[in-house]
TORTIKOL-197773 format. One line per 4 residues: number of its first residue (from 1); for each residue y, z, x of N, C-alpha, C. Coordinates in steps of 0.1 Angstrom, whole numbers. Layout:
BEGIN
NUM	Y,Z,X,Y,Z,X,Y,Z,X  ...
This chain:
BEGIN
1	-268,-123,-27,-262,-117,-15,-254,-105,-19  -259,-91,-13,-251,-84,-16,-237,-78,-2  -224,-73,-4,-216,-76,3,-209,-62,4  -206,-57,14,-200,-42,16,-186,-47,19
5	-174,-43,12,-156,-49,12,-156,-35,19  -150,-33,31,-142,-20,40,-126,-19,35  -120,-9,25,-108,-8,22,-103,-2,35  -91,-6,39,-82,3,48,-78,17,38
9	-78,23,49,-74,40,38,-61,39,27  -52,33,28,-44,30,18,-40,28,7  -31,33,-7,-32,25,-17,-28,14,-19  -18,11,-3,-12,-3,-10,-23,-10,3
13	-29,-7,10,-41,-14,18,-49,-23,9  -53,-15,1,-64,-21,-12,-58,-28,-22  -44,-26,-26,-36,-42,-26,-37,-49,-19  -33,-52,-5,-31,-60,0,-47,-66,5
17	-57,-60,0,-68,-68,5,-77,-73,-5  -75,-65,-19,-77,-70,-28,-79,-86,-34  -68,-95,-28,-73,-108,-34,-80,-122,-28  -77,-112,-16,-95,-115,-3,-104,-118,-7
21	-109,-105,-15,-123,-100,-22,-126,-111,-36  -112,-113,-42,-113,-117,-55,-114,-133,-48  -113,-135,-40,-109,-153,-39,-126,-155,-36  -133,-146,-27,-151,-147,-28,-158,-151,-39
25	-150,-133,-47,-163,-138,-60,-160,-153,-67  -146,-156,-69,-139,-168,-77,-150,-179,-71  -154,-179,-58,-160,-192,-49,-177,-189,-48  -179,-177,-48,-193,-177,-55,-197,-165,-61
29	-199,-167,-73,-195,-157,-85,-211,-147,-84  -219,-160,-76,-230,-151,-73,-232,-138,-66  -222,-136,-55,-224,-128,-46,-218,-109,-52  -230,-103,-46,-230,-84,-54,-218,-80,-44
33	-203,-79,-49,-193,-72,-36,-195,-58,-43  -192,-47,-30,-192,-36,-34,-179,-30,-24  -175,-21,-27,-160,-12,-22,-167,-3,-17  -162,-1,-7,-165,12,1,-148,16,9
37	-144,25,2,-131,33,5,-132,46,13  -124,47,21,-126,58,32,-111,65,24  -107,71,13,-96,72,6,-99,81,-11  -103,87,-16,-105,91,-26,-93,85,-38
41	-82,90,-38,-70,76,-41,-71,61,-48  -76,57,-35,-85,41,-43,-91,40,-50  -102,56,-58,-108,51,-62,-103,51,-79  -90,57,-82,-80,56,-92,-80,40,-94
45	-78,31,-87,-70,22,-86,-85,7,-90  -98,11,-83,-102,2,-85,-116,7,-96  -117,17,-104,-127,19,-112,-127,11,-125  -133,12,-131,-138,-2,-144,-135,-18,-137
49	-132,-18,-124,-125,-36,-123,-139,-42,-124  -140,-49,-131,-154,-57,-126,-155,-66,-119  -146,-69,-105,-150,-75,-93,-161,-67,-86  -158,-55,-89,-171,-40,-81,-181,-39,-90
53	-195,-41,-82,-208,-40,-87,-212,-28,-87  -205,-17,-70,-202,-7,-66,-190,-3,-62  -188,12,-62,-178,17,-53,-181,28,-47  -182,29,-32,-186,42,-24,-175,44,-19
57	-174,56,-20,-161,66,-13,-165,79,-6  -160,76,6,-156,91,11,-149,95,22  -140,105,25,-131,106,35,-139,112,49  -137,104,57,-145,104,69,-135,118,81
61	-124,118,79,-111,127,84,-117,142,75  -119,143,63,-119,152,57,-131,160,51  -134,149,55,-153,153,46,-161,160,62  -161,170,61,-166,182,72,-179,185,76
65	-190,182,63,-198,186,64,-208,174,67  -216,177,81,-226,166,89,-236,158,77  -240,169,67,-248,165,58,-243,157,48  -237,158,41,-226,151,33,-223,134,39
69	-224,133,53,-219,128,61,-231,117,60  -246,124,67,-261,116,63,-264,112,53  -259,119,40,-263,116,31,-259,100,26  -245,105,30,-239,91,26,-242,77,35
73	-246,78,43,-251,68,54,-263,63,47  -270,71,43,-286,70,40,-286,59,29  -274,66,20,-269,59,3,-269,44,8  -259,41,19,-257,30,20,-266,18,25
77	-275,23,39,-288,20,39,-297,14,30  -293,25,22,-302,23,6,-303,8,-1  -290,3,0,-289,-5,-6,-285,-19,1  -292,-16,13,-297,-32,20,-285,-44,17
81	-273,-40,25,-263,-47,22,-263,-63,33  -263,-75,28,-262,-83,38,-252,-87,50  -240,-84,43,-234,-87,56,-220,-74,48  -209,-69,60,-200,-59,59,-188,-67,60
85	-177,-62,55,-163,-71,61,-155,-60,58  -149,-58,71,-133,-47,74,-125,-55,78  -118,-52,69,-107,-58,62,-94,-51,72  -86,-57,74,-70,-57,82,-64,-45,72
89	-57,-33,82,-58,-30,94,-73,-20,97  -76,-22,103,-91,-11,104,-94,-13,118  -84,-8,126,-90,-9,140,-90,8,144  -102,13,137,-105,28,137,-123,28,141
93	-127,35,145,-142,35,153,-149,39,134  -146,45,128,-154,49,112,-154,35,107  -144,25,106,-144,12,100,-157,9,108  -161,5,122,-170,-4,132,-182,5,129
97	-183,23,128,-198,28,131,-205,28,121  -199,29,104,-203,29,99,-215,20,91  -211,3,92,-222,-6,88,-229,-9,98  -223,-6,114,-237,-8,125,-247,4,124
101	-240,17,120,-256,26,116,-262,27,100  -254,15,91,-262,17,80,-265,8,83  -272,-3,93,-282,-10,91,-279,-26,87  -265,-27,85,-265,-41,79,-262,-53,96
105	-269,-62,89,-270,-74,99,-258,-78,108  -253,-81,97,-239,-90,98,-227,-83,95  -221,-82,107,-211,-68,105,-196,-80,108  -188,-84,101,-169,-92,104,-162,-81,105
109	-153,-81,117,-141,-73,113,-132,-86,121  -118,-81,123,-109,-83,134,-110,-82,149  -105,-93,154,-105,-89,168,-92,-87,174  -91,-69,178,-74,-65,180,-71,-65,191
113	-61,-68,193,-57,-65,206,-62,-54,212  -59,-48,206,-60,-30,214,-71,-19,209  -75,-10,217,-89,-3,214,-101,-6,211  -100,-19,217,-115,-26,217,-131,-13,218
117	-126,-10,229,-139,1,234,-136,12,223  -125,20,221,-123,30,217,-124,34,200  -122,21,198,-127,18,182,-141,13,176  -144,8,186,-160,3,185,-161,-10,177
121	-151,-18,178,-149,-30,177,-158,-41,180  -168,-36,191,-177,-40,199,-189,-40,188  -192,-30,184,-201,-31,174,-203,-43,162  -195,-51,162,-196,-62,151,-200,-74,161
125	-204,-81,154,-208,-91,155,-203,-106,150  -191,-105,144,-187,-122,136,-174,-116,138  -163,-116,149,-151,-112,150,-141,-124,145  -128,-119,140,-119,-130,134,-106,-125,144
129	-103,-131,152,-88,-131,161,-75,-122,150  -67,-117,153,-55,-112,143,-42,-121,146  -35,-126,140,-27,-133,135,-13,-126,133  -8,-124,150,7,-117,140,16,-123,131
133	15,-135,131,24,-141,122,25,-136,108  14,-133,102,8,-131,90,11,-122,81  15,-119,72,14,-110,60,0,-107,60  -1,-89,57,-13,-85,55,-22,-94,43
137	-20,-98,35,-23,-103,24,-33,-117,29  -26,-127,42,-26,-138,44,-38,-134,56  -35,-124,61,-45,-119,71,-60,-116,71  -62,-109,59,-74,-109,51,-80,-117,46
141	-76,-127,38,-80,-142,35,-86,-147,47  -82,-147,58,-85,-154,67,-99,-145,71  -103,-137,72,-115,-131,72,-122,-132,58  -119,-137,48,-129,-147,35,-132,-160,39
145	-118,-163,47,-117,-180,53,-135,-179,62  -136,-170,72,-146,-175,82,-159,-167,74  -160,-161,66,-170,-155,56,-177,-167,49  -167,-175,38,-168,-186,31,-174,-200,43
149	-163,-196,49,-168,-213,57,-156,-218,54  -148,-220,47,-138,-233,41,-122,-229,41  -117,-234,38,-99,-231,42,-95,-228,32  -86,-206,27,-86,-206,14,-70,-206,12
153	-65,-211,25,-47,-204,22,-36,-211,12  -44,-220,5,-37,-225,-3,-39,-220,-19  -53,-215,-19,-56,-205,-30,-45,-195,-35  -45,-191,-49,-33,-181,-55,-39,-167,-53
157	-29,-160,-52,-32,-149,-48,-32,-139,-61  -44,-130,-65,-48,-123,-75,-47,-107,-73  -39,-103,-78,-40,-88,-77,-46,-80,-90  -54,-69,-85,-56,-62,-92,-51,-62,-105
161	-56,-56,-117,-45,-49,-131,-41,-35,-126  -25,-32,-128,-20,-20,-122,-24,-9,-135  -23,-9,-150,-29,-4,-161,-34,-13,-170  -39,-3,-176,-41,-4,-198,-35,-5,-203
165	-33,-6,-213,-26,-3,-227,-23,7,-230  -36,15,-229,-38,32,-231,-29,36,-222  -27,36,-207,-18,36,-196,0,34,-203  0,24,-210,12,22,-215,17,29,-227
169	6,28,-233,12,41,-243,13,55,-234  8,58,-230,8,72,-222,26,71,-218  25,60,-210,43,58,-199,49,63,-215  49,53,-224,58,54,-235,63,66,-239
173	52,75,-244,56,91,-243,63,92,-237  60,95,-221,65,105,-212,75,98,-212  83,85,-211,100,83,-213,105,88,-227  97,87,-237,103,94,-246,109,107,-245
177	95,115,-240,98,129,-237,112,127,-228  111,126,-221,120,125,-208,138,121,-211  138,111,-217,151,104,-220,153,104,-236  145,110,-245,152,111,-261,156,99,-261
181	170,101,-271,177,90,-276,179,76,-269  180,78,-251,181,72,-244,171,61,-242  157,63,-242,143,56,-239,147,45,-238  155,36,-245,155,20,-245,167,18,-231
185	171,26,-228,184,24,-210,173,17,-206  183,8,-194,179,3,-185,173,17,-178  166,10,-167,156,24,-162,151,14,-144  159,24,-134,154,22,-121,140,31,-114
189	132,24,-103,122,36,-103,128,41,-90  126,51,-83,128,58,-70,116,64,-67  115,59,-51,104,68,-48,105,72,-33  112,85,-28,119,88,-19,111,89,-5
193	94,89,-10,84,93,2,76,82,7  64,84,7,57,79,17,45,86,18  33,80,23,21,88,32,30,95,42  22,109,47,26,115,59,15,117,67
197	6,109,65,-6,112,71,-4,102,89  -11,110,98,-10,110,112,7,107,115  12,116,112,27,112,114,34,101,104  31,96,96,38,83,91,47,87,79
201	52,101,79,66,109,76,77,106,86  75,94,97,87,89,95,91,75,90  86,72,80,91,64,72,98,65,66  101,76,62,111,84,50,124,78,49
205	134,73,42,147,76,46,155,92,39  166,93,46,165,106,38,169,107,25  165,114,16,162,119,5,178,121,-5  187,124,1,204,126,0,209,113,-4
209	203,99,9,207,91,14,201,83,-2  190,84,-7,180,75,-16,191,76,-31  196,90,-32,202,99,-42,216,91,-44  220,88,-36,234,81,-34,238,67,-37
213	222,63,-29,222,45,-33,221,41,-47  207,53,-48,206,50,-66,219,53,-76  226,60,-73,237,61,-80,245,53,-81  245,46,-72,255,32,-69,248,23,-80
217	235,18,-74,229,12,-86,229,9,-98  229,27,-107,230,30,-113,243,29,-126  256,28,-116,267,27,-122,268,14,-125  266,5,-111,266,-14,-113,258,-15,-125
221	245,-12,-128,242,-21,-136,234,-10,-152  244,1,-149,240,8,-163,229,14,-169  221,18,-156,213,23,-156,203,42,-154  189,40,-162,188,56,-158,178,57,-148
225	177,65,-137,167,65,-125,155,74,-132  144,69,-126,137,78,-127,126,81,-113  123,89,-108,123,96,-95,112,95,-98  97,90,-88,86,96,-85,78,102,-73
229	71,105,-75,64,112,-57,50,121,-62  45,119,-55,30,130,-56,37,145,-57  19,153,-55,28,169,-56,32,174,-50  29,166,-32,37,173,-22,50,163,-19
233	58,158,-28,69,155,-23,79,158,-36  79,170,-40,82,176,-50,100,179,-45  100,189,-34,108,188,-30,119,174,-27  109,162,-20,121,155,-21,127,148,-29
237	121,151,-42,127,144,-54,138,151,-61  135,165,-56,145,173,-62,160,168,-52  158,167,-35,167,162,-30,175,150,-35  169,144,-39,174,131,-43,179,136,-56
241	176,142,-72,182,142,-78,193,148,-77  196,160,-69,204,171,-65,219,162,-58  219,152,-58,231,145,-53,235,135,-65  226,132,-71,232,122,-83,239,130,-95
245	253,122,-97,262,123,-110,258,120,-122  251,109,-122,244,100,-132,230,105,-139  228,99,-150,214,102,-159,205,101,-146  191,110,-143,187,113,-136,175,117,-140
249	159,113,-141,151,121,-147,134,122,-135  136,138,-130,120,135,-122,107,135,-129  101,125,-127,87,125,-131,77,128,-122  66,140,-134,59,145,-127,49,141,-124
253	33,144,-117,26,134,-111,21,135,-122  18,120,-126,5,115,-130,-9,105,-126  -17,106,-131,-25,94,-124,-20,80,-120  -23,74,-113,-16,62,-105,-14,47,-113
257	-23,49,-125,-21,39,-134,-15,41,-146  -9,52,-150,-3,54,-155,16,57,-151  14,60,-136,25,57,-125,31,44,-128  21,34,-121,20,20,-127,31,15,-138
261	25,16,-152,25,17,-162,43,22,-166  47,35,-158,59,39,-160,70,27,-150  66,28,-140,72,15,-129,73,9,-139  62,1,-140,64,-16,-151,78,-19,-157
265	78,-3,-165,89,-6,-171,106,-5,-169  105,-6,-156,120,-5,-142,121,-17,-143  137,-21,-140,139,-33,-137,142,-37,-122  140,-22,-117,136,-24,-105,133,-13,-98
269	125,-16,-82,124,-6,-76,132,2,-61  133,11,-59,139,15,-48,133,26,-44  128,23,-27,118,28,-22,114,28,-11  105,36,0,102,35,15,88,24,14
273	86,24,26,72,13,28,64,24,26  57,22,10,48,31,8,37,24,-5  25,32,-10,19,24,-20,24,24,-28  33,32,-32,43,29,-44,50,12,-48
277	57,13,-37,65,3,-32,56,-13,-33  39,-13,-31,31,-22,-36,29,-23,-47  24,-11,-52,24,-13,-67,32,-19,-74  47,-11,-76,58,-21,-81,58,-35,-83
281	55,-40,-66,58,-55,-62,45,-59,-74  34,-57,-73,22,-58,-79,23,-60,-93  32,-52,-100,38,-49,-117,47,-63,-118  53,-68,-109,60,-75,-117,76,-70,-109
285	79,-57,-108,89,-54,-104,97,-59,-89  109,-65,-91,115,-63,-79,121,-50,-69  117,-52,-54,115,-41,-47,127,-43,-39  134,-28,-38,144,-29,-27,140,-14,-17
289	126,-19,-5,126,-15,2,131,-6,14  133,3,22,138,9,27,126,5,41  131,1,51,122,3,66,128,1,75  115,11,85,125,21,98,110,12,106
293	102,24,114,92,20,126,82,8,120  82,8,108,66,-4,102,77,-19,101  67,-29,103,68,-42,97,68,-47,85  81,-50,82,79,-58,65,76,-73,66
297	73,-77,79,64,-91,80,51,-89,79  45,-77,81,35,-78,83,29,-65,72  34,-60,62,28,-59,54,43,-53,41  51,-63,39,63,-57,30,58,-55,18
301	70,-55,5,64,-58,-9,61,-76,-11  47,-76,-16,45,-95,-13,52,-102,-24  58,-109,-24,60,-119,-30,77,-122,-33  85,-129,-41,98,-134,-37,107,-127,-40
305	120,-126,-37,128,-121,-47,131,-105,-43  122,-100,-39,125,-87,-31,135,-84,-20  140,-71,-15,151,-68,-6,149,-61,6  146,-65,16,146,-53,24,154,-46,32
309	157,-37,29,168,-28,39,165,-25,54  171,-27,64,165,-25,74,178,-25,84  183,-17,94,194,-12,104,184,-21,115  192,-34,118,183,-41,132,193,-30,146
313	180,-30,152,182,-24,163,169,-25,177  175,-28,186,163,-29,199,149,-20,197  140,-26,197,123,-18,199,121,-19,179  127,-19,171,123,-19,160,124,-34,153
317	108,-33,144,100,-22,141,90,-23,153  88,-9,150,78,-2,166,65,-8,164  58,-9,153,47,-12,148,40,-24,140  32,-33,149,33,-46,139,19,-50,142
321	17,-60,139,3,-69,135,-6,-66,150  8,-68,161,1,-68,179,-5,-55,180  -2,-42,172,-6,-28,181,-13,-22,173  -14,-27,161,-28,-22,152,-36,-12,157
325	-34,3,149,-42,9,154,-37,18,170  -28,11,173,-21,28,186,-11,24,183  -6,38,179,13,42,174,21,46,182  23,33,194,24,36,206,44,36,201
329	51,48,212,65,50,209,70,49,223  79,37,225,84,33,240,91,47,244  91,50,254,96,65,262,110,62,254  113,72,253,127,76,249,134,73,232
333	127,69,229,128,61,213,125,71,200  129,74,195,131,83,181,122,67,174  115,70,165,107,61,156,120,63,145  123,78,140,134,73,129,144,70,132
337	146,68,142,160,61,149,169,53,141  161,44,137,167,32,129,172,36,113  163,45,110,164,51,101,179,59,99  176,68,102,193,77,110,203,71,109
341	206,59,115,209,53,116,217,41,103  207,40,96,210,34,79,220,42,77  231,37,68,240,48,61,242,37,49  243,49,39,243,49,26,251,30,25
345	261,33,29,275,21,29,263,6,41  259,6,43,252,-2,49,243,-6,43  233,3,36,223,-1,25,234,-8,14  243,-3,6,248,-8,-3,248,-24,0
349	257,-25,8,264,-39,16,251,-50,15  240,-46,13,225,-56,13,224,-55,-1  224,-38,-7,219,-42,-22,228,-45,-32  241,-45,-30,248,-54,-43,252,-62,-46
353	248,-76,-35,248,-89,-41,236,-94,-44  226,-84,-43,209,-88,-45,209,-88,-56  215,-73,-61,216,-72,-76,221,-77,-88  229,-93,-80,229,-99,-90,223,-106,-96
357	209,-109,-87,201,-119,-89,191,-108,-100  191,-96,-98,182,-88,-107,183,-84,-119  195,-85,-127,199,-82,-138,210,-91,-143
């Protein structure tokens, strides 16, 4: 049986659905899974794994050209997939048109609340109810659960490998480079941004604000930061360092497993709800999140021990398991509201008795 996995566009999406996929093959080792990412990004993260027999990629937003567009339909066609599974969150009409016009039988997704018609939701055929209670993680399973037939939620949860070896030697350098004599400091990771894609630049906290905490950090437990961000958040890294007193070092982009690889070796992380912020959790690292409009029930850093920073306040968070897919903003409501709102002395007040569980 061969099997088409639908990644949400995300890097930390394909974490979090990742051990979905892996709990299949584990239960029948028989079956051909293949990745299909709407995300070029992912495909850093899941090449050599050998859970993938395949991986098809292509950006459905970005990829312009109609032909390009056939071609890729055709590919998929090609390969006579038996049944499709979109994976949480994917309540977008490209997750639903795609395996109803390549032809496959048996099409699972979610069944969401919202944009039934408009997403083409309709188009599947084996729907699974959504579960706001759920961590993304716990959510997905449950779409292996009605795939498989059998109850997997007591199964361990398997993530991906975040690098190599080769990956770790690489990190090694570049702290060397970076910190000389220093290399063996304690070492925090920062990562001030976020996706900004369809608006989701307001997750941010601000960048001054990240500069300040880490410094706190920093002094408590004797440590050197080190700052990361793609190449368009260049800028806010420089923000962030531009306020710190303390050892301070930006790192430039590298590939995501070699990112990875530099994380690993933090003793901890601090950070917006971003793929960054999965990865870490993913490495091993403890995460002290930062969230404004998103849910950290419903898709935080997974597993214990982590921190979430969060200013409670009425309507927040705006966006959760129920509205999947419309980023709907109650009249009058600033989404970074909550955000704004954080101040430096309020984050501290959560992160320095956490920190003594972390070092």
């Amino acid at each position: 049986m061969k099997i088409l996995c639908i990644c949400p566009i995300g890097i930390g999406n394909y974490l979090l659905f990742y051990p979905a996929c892996k709990i299949i093959k584990e239960k029948q080792p028989d079956i051909s899974l293949h990745l299909l990412a709407l995300r070029y990004p992912i495909v850093d993260l899941a090449a050599g794994d050998p859970l993938w027999d395949g991986i098809h990629v292509i950006d459905p937003v970005k990829e312009k050209s109609p032909l390009r567009i056939l071609e890729f339909i055709l590919k998929i066609r090609s390969l006579h997939f038996n049944c499709s599974l979109s994976f949480f969150p994917s309540n977008k009409w490209q997750y639903n048109l795609l395996p109803f016009v390549s032809g496959i039988k048996k099409r699972m997704a979610f069944k969401y609340a919202l944009k039934r018609v408009a997403s083409g939701s309709f188009l599947n055929n084996c729907m699974v109810p959504v579960d706001p209670c759920l961590h993304d993680v716990y959510q997905n399973i449950r779409l292996s659960e009605t795939f498989l037939g059998r109850d997997l939620q007591s199964e361990s949860v398997k993530f991906p490998p975040m690098y190599t070896q080769k990956d770790l030697e690489s990190a090694s350098t570049i702290i060397k480079e970076v910190m000389g004599q220093k290399i063996h400091a304690k070492k925090i990771a920062i990562h001030p941004g976020s996706s900004c894609e369809n608006g989701m630049d307001v997750k941010r906290w601000e960048p001054e604000r990240f500069g300040l905490l880490a410094e706190r950090i920093c002094i408590k437990i004797n440590a050197h930061a080190l700052i990361f961000g793609g190449p368009d958040e260049k800028k806010l890294k420089e923000r962030v360092a531009s306020v710190m007193s303390v050892p301070c070092t930006i790192i430039e982009p590298v590939k995501l497993s070699v990112t990875a690889a530099l994380i690993s070796q933090s003793v901890l992380c601090l950070c917006n709800d971003s793929g960054l912020m999965h990865i870490a959790a993913c490495c091993g690292v403890k995460v002290a999140a930062v969230f404004g409009p998103t849910d950290e029930k419903r898709n935080g850093p997974f597993g214990k021990g982590h921190l979430i920073i969060r200013k409670n306040m009425p309507h927040f968070p705006l966006w959760t398991a129920g509205n999947v897919g419309v980023r709907h903003i109650p009249e009058g409501i600033d989404p970074k509201e909550s955000l704004k709102e954080l101040s430096v002395d309020d984050a501290w007040a959560m992160v320095q008795p956490w920190l003594e569980n972390i070092v």
